[in-house]
C-alpha positions in Angstrom: 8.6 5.7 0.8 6.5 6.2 -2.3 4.6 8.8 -4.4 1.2 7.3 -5.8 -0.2 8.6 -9.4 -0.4 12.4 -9.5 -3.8 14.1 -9.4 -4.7 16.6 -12.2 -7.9 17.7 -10.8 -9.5 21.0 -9.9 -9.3 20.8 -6.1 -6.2 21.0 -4.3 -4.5 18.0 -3.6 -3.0 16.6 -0.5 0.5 17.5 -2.2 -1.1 21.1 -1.6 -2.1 20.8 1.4 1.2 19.6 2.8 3.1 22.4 1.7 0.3 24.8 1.9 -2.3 24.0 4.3 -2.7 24.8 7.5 -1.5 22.7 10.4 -5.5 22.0 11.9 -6.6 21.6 8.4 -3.6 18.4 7.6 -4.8 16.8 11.2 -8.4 16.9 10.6 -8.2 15.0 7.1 -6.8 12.4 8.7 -8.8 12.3 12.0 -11.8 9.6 10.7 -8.3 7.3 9.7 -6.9 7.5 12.9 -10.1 6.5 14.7 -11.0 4.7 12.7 -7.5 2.1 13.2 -7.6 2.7 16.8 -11.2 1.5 17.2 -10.6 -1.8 15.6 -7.1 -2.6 17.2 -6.3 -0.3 20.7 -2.6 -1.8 20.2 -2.8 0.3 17.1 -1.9 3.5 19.0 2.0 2.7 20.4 2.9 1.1 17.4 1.4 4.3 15.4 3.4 6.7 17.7 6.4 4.8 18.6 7.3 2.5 14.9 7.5 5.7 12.9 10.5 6.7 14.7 14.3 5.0 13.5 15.1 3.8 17.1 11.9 2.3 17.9 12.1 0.6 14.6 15.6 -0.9 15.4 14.5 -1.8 18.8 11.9 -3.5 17.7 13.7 -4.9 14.9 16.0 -6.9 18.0 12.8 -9.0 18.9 13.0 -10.8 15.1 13.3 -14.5 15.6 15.0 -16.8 13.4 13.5 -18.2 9.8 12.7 -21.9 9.9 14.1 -23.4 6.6 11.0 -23.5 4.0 10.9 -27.4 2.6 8.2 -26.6 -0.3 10.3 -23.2 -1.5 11.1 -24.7 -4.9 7.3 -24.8 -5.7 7.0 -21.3 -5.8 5.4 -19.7 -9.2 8.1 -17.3 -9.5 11.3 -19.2 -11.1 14.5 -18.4 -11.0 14.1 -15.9 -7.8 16.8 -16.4 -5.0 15.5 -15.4 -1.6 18.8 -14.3 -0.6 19.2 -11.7 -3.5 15.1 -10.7 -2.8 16.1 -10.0 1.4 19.5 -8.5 0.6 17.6 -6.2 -2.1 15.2 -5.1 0.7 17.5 -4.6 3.8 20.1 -2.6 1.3 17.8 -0.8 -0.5 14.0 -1.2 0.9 12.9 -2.9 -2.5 13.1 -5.4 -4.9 11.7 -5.5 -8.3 12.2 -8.6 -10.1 9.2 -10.8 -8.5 6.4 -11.2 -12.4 3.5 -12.7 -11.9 3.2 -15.7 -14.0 0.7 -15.0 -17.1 -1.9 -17.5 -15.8 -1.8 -15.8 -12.6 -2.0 -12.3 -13.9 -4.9 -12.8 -16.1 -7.0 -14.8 -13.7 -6.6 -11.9 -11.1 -7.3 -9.2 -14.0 -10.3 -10.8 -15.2 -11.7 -11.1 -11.8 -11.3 -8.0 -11.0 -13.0 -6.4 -14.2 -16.2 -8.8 -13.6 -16.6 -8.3 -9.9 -18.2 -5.1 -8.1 -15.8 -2.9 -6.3 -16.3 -0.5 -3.7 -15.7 3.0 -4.7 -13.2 5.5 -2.2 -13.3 2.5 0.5 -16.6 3.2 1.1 -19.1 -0.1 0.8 -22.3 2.3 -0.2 -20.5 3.2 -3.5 -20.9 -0.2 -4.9 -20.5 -0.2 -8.8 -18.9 -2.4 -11.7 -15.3 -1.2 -13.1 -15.8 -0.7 -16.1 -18.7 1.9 -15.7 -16.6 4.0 -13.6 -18.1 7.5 -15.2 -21.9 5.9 -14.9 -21.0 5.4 -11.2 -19.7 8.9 -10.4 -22.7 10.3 -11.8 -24.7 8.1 -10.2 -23.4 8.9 -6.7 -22.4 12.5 -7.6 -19.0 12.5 -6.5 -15.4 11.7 -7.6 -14.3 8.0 -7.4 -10.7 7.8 -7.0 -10.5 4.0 -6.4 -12.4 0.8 -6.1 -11.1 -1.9 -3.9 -12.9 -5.3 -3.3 -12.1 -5.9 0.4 -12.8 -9.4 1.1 -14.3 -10.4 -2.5 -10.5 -11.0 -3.0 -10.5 -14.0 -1.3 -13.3 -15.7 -4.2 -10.2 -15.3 -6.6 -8.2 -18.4 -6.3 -5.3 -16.8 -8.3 -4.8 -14.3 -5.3 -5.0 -17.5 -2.6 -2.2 -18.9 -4.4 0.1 -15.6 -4.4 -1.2 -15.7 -0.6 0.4 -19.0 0.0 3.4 -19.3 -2.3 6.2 -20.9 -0.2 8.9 -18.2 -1.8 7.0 -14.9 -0.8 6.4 -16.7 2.9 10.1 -17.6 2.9 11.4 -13.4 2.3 8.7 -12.3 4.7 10.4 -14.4 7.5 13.6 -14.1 6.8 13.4 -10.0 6.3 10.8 -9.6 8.8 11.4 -12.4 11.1 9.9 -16.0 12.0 7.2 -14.0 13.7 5.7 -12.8 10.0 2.2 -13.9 9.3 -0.2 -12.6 6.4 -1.7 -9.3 7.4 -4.2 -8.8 4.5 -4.3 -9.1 0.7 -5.8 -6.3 -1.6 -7.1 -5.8 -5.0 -8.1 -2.5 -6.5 -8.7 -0.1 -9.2 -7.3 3.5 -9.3 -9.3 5.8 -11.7 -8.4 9.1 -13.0 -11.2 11.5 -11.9 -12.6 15.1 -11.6 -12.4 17.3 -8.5 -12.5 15.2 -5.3 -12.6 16.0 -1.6 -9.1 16.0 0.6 -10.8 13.3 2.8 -11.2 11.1 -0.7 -7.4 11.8 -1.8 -6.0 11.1 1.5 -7.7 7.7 1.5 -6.0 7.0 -2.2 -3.0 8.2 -1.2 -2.7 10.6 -3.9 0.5 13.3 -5.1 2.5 12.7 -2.1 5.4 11.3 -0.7 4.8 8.9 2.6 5.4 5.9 4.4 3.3 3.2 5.0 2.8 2.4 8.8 0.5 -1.1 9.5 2.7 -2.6 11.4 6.2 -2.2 13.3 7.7 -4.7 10.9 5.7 -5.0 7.6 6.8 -5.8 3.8 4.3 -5.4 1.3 4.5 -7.0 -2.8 2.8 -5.3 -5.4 1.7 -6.4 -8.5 0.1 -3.9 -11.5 -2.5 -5.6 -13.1 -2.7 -3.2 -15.8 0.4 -1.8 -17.6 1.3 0.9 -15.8 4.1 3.9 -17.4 5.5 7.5 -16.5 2.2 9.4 -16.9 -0.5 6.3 -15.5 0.7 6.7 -12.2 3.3 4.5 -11.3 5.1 3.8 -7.8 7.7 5.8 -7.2 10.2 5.0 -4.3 12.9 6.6 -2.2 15.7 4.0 -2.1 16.8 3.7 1.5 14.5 5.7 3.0 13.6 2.6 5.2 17.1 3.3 7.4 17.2 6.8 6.8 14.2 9.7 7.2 14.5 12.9 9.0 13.9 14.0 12.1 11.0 16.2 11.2 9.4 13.3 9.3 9.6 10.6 12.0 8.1 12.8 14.6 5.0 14.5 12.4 2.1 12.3 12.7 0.7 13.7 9.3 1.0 11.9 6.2 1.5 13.5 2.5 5.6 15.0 2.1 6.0 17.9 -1.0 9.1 16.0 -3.2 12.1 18.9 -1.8 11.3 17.8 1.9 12.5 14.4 0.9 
């Protein structure tokens, strides 16, 4: 579990809304989500009702197959990581957080994504530059919380080779399984903003505590681009909360936790 940045604005966050709002109100913002997964992948809908629970996670957890040995691992960019520290990290405590990004790496990412449009809230109509952020919100008239650049990623060649380094590939398997394969890689700003909609902030994952659900076994790397501190809206995780959540949690399908429910 994580909490993303906190939101400061004038309208009331999802934090709010999942300790205050009503029960239809916490379902419908996340309605156009659901439907939105289940129209693009029907074998969304088990794994969405069944993986959030711990025994369907350890039953599924049984079907992992054996890592093949990875020949090229040595030609990873991230010396002096041991993959057996990395997977013991993650099935002790459900993270790790000694994987840098090489400076080369970093900066070629960065500068890509300051030059190339993104797509404000998720939305591909809300098409603007980064660094004209505040032009951009007055141009659409609304609040932009983030701006991701979906498959425009893939033009960066620094973020093919973090795709393919033989290290990464070797923890996936051998925490997730030999099944693991490359979901999807993503790039994108967050902004601090005004007043936004619940729909917007739900999307961004804003001032709450959740769990990430995309697949029944899934591990995810992140990198910050941008130094990141206390007050700038930093990651903040529940260690162990991947073998232990309660009851009441694993059987809501709403997402957003207030911080004394955890």
């Amino acid at each position: 579990m994580h909490l993303s940045s906190p939101d400061n604005s004038g309208a009331a966050s999802l934090e709010a809304i999942a300790r205050n709002g009503s029960l239809l109100r916490r379902i419908a913002v996340r309605i156009p989500t659901y439907l939105k997964d289940l129209r693009e992948n029907p074998a969304w809908l088990p794994m969405f009702m069944l993986a959030r629970t711990m025994p369907g996670r350890r039953m599924h957890w049984l079907g992992a197959k054996r890592a093949q040995p990875v020949v090229n691992a040595v030609d990873t960019m991230f010396a002096g990581v041991e993959r057996e520290a990395v997977v013991e990290a993650l099935r002790s405590d459900g993270l790790f957080s000694g994987l840098v990004l090489p400076p080369d790496i970093h900066e070629e990412i960065a500068d890509f994504a300051g030059r190339t449009p993104c797509f404000g809230n998720f939305d591909r109509r809300l098409e603007f530059m980064p660094g004209e952020h505040a032009e951009a919100e007055k141009r659409f008239g609304r609040s932009l919380l983030s701006g991701h650049f979906f498959e425009r990623i893939l033009d960066c060649q620094a973020a093919l080779a973090i795709q393919r380094d033989p290290l990464l590939l070797d923890i996936a398997a051998h925490y997730l399984g030999g099944q693991a394969k490359l979901i999807t890689t993503r790039v994108w700003w967050s902004f601090p903003t005004g007043a936004a909609s619940d729909a917007d902030k739900n999307l961004a994952s804003l001032g709450k505590y959740h769990f990430d659900l995309d697949d029944w076994r899934m591990l995810k790397f992140f990198f910050y681009l941008k130094p990141v501190d206390a007050d700038t809206g930093p990651h903040v995780y529940v260690k162990g909360s991947h073998k232990r959540r309660s009851l009441k949690h694993q059987l809501t399908l709403l997402v957003g936790h207030p911080a004394q429910e955890v």
